[in-house]
C-alpha positions in Angstrom: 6.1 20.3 80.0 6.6 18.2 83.1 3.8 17.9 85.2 3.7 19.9 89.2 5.1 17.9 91.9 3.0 17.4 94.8 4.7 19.5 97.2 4.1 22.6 95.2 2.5 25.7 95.9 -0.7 26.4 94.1 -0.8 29.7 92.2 -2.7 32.1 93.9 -5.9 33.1 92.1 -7.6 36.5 93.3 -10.7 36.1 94.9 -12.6 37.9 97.7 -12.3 34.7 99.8 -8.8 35.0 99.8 -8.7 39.2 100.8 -9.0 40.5 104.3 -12.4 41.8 103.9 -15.2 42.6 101.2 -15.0 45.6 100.1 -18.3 46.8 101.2 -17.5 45.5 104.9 -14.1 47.6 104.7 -13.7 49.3 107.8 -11.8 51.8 106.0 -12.4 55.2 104.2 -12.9 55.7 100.5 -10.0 58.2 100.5 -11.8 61.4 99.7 -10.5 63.3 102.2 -10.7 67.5 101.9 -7.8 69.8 102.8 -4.2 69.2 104.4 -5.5 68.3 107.9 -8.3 65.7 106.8 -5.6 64.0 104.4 -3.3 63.4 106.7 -5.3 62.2 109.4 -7.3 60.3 107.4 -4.3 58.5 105.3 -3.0 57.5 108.6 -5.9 56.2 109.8 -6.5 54.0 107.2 -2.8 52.8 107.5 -3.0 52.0 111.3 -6.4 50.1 110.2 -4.5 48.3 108.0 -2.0 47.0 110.0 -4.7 45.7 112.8 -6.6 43.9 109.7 -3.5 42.2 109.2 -3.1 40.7 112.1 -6.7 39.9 112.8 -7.9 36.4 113.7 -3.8 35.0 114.4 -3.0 33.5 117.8 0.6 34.5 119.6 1.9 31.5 117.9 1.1 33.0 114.3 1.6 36.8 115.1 5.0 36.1 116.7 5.8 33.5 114.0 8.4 35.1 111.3 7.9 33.9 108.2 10.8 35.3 106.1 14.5 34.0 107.6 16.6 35.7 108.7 14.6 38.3 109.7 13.7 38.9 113.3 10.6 40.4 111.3 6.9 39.0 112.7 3.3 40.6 112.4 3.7 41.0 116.1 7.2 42.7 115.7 5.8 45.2 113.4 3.0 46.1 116.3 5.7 46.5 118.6 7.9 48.4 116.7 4.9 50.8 115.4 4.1 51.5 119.1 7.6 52.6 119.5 7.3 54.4 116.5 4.2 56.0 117.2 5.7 57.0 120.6 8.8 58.2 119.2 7.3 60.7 117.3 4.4 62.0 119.1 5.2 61.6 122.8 8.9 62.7 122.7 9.6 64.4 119.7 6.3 66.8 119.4 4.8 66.9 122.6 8.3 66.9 124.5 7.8 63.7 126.5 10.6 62.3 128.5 9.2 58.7 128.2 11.0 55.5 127.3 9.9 53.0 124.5 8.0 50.6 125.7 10.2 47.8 123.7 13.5 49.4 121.6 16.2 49.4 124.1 19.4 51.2 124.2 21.0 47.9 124.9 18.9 45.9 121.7 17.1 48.9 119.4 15.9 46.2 117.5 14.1 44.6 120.7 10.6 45.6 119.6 11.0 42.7 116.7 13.4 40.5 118.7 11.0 40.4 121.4 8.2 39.7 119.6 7.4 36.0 121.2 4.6 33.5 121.1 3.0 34.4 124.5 -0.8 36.0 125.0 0.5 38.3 127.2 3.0 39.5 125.2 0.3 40.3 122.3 -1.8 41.3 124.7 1.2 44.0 126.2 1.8 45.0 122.7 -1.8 45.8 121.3 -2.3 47.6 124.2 0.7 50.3 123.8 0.0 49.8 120.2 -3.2 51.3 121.1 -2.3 53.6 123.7 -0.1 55.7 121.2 -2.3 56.0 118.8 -4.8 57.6 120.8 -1.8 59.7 122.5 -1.4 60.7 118.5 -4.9 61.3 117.5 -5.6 63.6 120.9 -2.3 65.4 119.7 -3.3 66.4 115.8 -6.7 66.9 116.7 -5.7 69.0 120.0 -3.1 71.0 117.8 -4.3 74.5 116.4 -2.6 73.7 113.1 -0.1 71.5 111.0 3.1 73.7 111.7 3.2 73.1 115.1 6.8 71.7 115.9 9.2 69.7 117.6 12.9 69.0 117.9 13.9 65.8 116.2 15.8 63.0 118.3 18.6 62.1 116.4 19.9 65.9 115.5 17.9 68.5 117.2 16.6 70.3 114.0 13.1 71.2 114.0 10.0 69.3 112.5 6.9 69.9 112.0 3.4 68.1 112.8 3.0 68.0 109.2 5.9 66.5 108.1 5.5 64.0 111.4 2.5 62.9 109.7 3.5 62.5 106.0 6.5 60.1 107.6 4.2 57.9 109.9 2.0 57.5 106.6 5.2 56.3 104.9 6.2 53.9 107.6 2.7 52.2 107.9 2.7 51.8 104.7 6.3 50.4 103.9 5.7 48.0 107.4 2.1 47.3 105.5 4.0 45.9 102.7 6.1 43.6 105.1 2.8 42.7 106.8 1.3 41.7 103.8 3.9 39.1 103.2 4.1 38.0 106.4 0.2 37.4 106.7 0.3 35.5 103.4 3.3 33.2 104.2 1.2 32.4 107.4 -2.5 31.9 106.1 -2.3 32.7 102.6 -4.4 35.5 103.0 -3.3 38.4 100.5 -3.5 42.1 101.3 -5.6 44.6 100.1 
């Protein structure tokens, strides 16, 4: 066996020094959640809190930074695009919104991870709408008098329901989560819980 050469990578070790918080410092829930409604509001919760641990602590340089060529992908890019998501969704297809994205262009739909750059204003711009739609979201579910209340999807006109709005956004956070969790570790080494 031929010894390690110097320029490679340790194997990672699990540790809680490693991890994005203790678990007893968690900011999210335990996941017991009771009936439809709690679930799903709950699950996504915890998946937006997720993403925002992710990118905690990084400058512009680090969020914008993307750490697996080709891809336009970046921790930044993923807030960006989840605003747009978030917006998508809530503002236009279930409230009826006629509001623009605040980054996915007709022009470049993939702007929201192509212009993801290095700049404290542009993590501060993004955070914010970030922000802004979730609270748009959470008014929404909590304002609606139950989970069948529906919209008219974008792309095709059918009809969807809150419920099934939900269910998606808790399967996008979580896929982007997955990408974030790579991306964090390739930038710090930190490793995603």
């Amino acid at each position: 066996m031929s010894p390690a050469s110097p320029d490679a990578t340790p194997a990672p070790a699990f540790g809680w020094s490693d991890m994005f918080v203790h678990p007893d410092e968690d900011p999210r829930s335990d996941g017991r959640f009771r009936g439809e409604r709690d679930n799903l509001v709950g699950y996504l919760a915890d998946q937006r809190l997720t993403l925002a641990l992710k990118c905690e602590g990084l400058d512009a340089e680090a969020l914008a930074r993307r750490s697996v060529p080709p891809s336009p992908m970046s921790l930044l890019g993923l807030v960006r695009h989840m605003a747009d998501v978030e917006l998508g969704w809530f503002r236009q297809v279930l409230a009826g919104q006629d509001v623009p994205r605040p980054f996915r262009t007709a022009e470049d739909p993939d702007a929201d991870f192509n212009g993801a750059v290095a700049d404290p204003r542009a993590v501060e711009e993004a955070f914010a709408a970030w922000r802004a739609e979730i609270a748009f979201a959470e008014r929404f579910v909590a304002e609606a008098p139950d989970l069948g209340v529906t919209g008219r999807r974008a792309r095709d006109g059918e009809p969807v329901e809150l419920r099934e709005v939900m269910v998606h956004m808790i399967e996008e956070y979580a896929r982007h989560n997955g990408h974030a969790d790579l991306l964090r570790e390739r930038i710090d080494g930190r490793v995603g819980q």
